[in-house]
C-alpha positions in Angstrom: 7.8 -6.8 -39.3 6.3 -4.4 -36.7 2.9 -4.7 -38.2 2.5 -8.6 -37.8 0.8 -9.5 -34.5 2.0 -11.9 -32.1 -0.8 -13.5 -31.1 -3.7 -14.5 -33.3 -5.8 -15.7 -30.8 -7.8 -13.4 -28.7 -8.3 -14.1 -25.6 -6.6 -17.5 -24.5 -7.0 -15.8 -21.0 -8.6 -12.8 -19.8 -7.2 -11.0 -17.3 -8.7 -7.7 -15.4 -6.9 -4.9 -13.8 -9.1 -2.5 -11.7 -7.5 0.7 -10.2 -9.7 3.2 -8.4 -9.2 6.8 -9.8 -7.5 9.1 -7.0 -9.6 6.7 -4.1 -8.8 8.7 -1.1 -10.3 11.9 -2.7 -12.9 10.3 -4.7 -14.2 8.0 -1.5 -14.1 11.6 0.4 -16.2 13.6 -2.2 -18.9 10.3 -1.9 -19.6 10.7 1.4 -19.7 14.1 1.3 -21.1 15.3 -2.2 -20.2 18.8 -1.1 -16.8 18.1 -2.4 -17.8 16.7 -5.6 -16.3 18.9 -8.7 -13.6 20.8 -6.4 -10.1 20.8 -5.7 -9.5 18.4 -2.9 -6.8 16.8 -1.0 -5.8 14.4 2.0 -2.9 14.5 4.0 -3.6 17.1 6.0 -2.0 15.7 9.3 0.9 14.6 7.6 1.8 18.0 6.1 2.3 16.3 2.4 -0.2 15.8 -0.1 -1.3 11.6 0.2 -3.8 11.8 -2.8 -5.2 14.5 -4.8 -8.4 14.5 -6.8 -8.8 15.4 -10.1 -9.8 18.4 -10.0 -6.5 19.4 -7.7 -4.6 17.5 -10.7 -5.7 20.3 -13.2 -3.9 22.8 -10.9 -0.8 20.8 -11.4 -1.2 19.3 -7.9 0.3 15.8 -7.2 1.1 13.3 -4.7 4.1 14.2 -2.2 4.1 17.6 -2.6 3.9 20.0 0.4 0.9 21.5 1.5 2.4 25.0 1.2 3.0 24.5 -1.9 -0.3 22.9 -2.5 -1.7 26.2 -1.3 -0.1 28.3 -3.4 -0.7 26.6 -6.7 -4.5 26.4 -5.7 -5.7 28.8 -3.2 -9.0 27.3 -2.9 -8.1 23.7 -2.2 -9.3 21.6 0.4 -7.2 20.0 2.5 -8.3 17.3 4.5 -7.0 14.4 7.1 -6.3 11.1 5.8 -9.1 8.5 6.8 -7.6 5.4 6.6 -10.7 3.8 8.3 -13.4 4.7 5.7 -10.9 4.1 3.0 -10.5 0.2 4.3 -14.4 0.0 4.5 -15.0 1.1 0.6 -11.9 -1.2 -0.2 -13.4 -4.2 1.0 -16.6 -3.5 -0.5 -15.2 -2.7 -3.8 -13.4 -6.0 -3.8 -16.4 -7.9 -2.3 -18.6 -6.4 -5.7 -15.9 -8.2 -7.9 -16.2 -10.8 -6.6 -19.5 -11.2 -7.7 -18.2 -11.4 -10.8 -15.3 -14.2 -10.0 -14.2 -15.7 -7.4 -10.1 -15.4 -8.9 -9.9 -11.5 -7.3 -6.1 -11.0 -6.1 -6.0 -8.0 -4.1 -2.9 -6.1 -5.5 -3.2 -2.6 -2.8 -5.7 -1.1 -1.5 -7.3 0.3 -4.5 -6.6 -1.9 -7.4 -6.9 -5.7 -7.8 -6.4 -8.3 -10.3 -9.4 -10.3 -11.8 -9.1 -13.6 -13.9 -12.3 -13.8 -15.8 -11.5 -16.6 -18.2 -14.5 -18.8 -19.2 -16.9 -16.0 -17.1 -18.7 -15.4 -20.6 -20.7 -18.5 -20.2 -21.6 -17.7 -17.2 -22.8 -14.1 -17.7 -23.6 -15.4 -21.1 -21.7 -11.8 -23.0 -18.4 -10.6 -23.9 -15.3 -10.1 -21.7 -15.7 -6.6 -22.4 -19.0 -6.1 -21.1 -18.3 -8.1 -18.2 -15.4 -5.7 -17.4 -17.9 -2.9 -18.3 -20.3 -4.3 -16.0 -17.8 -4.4 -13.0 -17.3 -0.9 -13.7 -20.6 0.4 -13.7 -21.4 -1.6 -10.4 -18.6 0.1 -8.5 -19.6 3.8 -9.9 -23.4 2.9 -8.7 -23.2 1.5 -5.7 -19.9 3.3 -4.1 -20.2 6.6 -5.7 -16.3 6.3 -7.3 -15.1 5.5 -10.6 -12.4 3.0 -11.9 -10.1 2.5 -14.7 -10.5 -1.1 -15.9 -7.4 -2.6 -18.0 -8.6 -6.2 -20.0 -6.3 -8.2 -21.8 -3.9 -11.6 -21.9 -2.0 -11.3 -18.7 -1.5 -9.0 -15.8 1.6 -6.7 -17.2 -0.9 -5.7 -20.3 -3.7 -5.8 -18.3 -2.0 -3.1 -16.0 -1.1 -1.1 -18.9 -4.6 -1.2 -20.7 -6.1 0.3 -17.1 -3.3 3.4 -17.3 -4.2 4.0 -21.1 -7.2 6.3 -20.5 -7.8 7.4 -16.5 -9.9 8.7 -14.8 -12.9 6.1 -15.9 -11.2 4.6 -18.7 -11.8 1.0 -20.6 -9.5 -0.2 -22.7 -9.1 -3.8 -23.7 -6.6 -5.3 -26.2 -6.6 -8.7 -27.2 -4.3 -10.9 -28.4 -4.5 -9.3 -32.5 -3.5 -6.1 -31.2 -0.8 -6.8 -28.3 2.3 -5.2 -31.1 0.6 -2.4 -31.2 -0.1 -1.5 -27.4 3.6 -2.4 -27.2 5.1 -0.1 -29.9 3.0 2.7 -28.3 4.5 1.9 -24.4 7.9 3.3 -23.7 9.9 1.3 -21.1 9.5 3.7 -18.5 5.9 2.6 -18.5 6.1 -1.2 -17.7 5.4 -2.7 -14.7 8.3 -4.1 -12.7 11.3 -2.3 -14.3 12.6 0.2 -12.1 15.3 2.7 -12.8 18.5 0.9 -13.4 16.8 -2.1 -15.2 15.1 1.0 -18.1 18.5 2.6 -17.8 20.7 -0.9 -18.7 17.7 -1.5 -21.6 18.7 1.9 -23.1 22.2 0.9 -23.6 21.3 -2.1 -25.3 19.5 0.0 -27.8 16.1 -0.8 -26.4 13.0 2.4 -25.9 9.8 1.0 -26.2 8.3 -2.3 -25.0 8.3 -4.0 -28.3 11.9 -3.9 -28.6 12.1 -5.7 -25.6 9.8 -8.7 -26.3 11.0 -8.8 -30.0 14.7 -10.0 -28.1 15.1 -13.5 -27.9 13.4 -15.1 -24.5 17.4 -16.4 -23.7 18.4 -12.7 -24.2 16.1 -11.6 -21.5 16.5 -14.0 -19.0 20.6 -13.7 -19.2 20.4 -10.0 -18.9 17.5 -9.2 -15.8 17.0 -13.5 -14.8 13.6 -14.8 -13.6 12.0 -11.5 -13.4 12.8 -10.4 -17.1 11.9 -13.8 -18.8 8.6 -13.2 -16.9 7.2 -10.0 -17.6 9.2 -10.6 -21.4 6.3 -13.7 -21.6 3.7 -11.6 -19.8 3.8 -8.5 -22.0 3.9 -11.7 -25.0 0.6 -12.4 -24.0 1.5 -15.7 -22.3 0.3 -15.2 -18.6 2.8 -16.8 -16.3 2.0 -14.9 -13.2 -1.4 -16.2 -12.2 -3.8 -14.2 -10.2 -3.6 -15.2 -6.5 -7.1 -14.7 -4.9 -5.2 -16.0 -1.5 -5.2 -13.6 1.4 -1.3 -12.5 2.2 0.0 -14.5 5.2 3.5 -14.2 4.7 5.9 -11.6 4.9 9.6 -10.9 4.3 9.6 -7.8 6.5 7.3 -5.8 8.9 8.1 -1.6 9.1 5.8 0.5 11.5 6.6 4.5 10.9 4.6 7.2 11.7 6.0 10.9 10.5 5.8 13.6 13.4 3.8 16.6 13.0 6.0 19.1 13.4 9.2 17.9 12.9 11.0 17.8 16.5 14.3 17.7 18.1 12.8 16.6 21.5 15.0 13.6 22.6 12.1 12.0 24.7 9.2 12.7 21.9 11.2 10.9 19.2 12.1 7.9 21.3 8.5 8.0 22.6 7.2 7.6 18.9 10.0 4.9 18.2 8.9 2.6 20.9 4.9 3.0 19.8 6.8 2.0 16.6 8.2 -1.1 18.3 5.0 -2.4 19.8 3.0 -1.9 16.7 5.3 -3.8 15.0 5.9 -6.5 17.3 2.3 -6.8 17.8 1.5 -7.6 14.2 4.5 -9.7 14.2 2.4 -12.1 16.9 -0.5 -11.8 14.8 0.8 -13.5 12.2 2.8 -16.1 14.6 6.1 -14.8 13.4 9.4 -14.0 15.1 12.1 -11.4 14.0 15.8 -12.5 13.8 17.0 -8.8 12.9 15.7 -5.4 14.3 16.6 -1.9 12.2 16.0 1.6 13.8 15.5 4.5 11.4 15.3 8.2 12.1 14.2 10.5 9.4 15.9 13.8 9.6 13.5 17.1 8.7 15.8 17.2 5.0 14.9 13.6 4.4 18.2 12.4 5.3 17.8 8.8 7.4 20.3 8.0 9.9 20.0 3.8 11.0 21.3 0.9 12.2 20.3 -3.0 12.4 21.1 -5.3 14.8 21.1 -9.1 14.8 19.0 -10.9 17.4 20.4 -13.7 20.1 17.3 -15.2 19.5 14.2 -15.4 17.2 11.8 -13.6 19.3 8.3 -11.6 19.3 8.3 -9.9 22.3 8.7 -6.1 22.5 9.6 -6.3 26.1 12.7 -8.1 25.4 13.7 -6.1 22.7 13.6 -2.8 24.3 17.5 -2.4 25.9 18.3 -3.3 22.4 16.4 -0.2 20.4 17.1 1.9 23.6 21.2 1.6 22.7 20.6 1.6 18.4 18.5 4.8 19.3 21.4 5.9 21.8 24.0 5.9 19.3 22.3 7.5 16.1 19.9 10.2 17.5 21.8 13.6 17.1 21.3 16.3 19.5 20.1 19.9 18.3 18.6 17.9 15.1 14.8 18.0 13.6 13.5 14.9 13.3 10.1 14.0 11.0 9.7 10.7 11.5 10.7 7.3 13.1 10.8 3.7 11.8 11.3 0.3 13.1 11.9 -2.8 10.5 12.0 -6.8 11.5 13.2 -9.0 9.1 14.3 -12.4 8.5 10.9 -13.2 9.9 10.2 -16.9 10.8 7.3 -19.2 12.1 7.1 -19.1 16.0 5.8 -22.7 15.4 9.6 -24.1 14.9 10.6 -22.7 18.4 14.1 -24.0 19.5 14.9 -23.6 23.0 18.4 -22.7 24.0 20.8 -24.2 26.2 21.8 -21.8 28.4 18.9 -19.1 27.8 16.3 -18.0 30.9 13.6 -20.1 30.4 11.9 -18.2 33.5 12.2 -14.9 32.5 11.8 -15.5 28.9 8.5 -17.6 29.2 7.4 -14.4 32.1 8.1 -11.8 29.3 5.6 -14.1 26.6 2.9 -14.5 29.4 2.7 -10.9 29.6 2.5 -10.1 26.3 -0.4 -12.7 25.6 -2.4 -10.3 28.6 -1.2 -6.8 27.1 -2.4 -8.4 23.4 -5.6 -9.6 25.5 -6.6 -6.5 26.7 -5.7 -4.2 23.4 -7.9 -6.6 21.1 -10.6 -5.7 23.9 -10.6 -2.2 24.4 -8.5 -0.7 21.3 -4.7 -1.0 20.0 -2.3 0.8 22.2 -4.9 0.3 26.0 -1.8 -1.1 27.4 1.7 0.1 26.5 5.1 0.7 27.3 5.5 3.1 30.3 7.8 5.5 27.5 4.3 5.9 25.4 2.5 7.9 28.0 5.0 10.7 27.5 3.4 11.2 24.0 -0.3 12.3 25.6 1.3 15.3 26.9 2.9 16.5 23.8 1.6 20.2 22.8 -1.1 20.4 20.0 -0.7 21.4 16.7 -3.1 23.2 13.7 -1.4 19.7 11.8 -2.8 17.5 14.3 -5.5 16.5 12.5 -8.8 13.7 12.7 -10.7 12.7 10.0 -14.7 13.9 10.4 -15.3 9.9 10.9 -13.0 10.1 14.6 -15.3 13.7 15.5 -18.3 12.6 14.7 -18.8 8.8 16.3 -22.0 7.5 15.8 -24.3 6.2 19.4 -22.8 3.7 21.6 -19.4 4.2 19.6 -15.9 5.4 20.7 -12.8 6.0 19.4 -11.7 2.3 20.1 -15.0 0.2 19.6 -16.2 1.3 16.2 -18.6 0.0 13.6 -17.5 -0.7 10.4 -19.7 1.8 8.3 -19.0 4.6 6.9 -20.7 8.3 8.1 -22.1 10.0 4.6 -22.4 13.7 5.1 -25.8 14.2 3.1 -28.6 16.6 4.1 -31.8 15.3 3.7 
């Protein structure tokens, strides 16, 4: 029984999943091939290690460890500050060079995305494998980082093909050979089965990812509902969650945090960095033409420990000017005095269209539409000099705040190039290569 296949077709779609090997690092050692073949690191301004090359992997060196730690395991790492900036640049590239290749590219994260190349053979006039290949060899030559590419029937397997063999791996595995990928994937491996869900599998008797699609399709869906039934028929081979090339417009929630370097028990600091929290959030909240009904206020002790509360809104609303007596008393009542705090964290939910305003009936109409107006000029004048121009009066307290060896820039925010600052910026990269 375990050696028939479950598919005899091959490849009734073809499916592409394209992860970037450790792309912080590896986008940092190809602007600067000084760092090629050593031990590096970002995450320097954050005290924790963000992403870790390969190299730095070898020393046992992962992701969220601390840099003290980091040190002592490798004395010779590099530690550098996260460049979110240059990392967005080489993302949109790397997604605009597959979509040479198809125009079905659904950008999962920053660094991975999922392709559907079915029918693309005609048009490139090869095999699904080279294409994938092809995509691969594009990205290593023209960016200067490598991928793992994943090819087969659906996005779950095409995830796990991409995993099998990293850094720079191909693997593909049509439909002939989908059993055998499964009896070789524990459950711990697939994608979207957390925890609890591998946990309840192992009472039922269930270890590797065959024994789950070899349960009946009405067993799955009773025990774990919509999701199970669809990654039971994805890992199947029958692709039921399409790629989405379709930018994100909606979201459930907005969070804004931002960790503290060093941790602090200043009173005015933390409720500083709160309130920049606010404003970013709120800000991207009116981006998107969206209005909070709930606000939640987190603090992150220096242990890890969070300490929060949420509050339900009188009314849907996106300005952070009529919010703010409301985080001033949820901050009141659960900062602790005497206590280190890392970082801060504000959350809007149940998030709804500002289009489908409702007026009130006994609301301020005057003060409310005063409040909107300026917020349109504060929004105005950010989008023309730089995010955060304008602010709440509570922000300035955080440009006197005393430096620190963890307050770190990335080499991009040093060294602006002519007519640049660090506000009005153009969108290429800076290599480091002497000539």
């Amino acid at each position: 029984m375990k050696n028939e296949p479950l598919l005899i077709t091959s490849f009734p779609r073809a499916i592409l999943h394209i992860d970037a090997d450790a792309f912080f690092t590896s986008v940092e050692q190809a602007i600067d091939p000084s760092l090629r073949g050593k031990p590096v690191v970002t995450g320097e301004e954050r005290g924790v290690i963000a992403c870790a090359s390969y190299e730095a992997k070898s020393r046992g060196i992962r992701r969220g460890i601390p840099l003290f730690k980091a040190r002592a395991l490798c004395p010779e790492l590099i530690i550098l500050p996260d460049d979110y900036e240059t990392y967005g640049l080489y993302s949109r590239r790397m997604f605009n060079m597959m979509r040479k290749f198809t125009p079905v590219v659904e950008e999962y994260s920053v660094d991975e995305a999922f392709l559907d190349i079915t029918g693309m053979r005609r048009v490139f006039r090869t095999s699904y494998d080279e294409i994938a290949l092809q995509i691969q060899e594009a990205i290593h030559k023209e960016l200067g980082i490598t991928v793992s590419v994943g090819l087969s029937l659906s996005k779950c397997l095409a995830k796990l093909c991409s995993k099998f063999r990293k850094p720079t791996g191909f693997t593909a595995v049509p439909g002939q050979y989908v059993h055998i990928l499964l009896q070789k994937t524990p459950l711990e491996k697939l994608w979207g089965f957390g925890p609890n869900t591998i946990e309840l599998l192992h009472k039922r008797g269930l270890e590797t990812a065959y024994d789950y699609v070899m349960q009946p399709e009405g067993w799955a869906s009773q025990l774990l509902k919509k999701p199970g039934r669809e990654i039971w028929n994805e890992l199947r081979g029958n692709s039921v969650m399409p790629v989405t090339p379709e930018q994100k417009t909606g979201y459930a929630t907005i969070l804004k945090s931002k960790t503290f370097t060093p941790p602090t028990d200043n009173r005015a600091f933390v409720y500083a960095k709160l309130i920049r929290n606010t404003e970013a959030a709120f800000a991207k909240a009116r981006r998107h033409q969206l209005r909070p009904r709930t606000l939640g206020v987190v603090l992150r002790r220096h242990n890890f420990l969070h300490d929060g509360l949420e509050a339900r809104l009188n009314r849907p609303t996106a300005s952070t000017l009529e919010v703010l007596p409301l985080i001033e008393r949820l901050f009141d009542r659960i900062f602790v005095t005497g206590t280190l705090y890392r970082s801060s964290m504000v959350v809007l939910g149940f998030l709804e269209s500002d289009r489908s305003e409702q007026f009130e009936l006994f609301e301020d109409r005057l003060k409310i539409e005063g409040l909107r107006r300026i917020t349109q000029a504060v929004d105005s004048l950010n989008k023309l000099f730089g995010r955060h121009t304008v602010g709440c009066g509570t922000s300035l307290y955080l440009r006197g705040k005393p430096e620190n060896s963890r307050d770190a820039v990335p080499n991009r925010h040093r060294n602006v190039l002519k007519g640049e600052n660090l506000k009005q910026r153009v969108e290429i990269p800076k290599w480091e290569i002497a000539v």
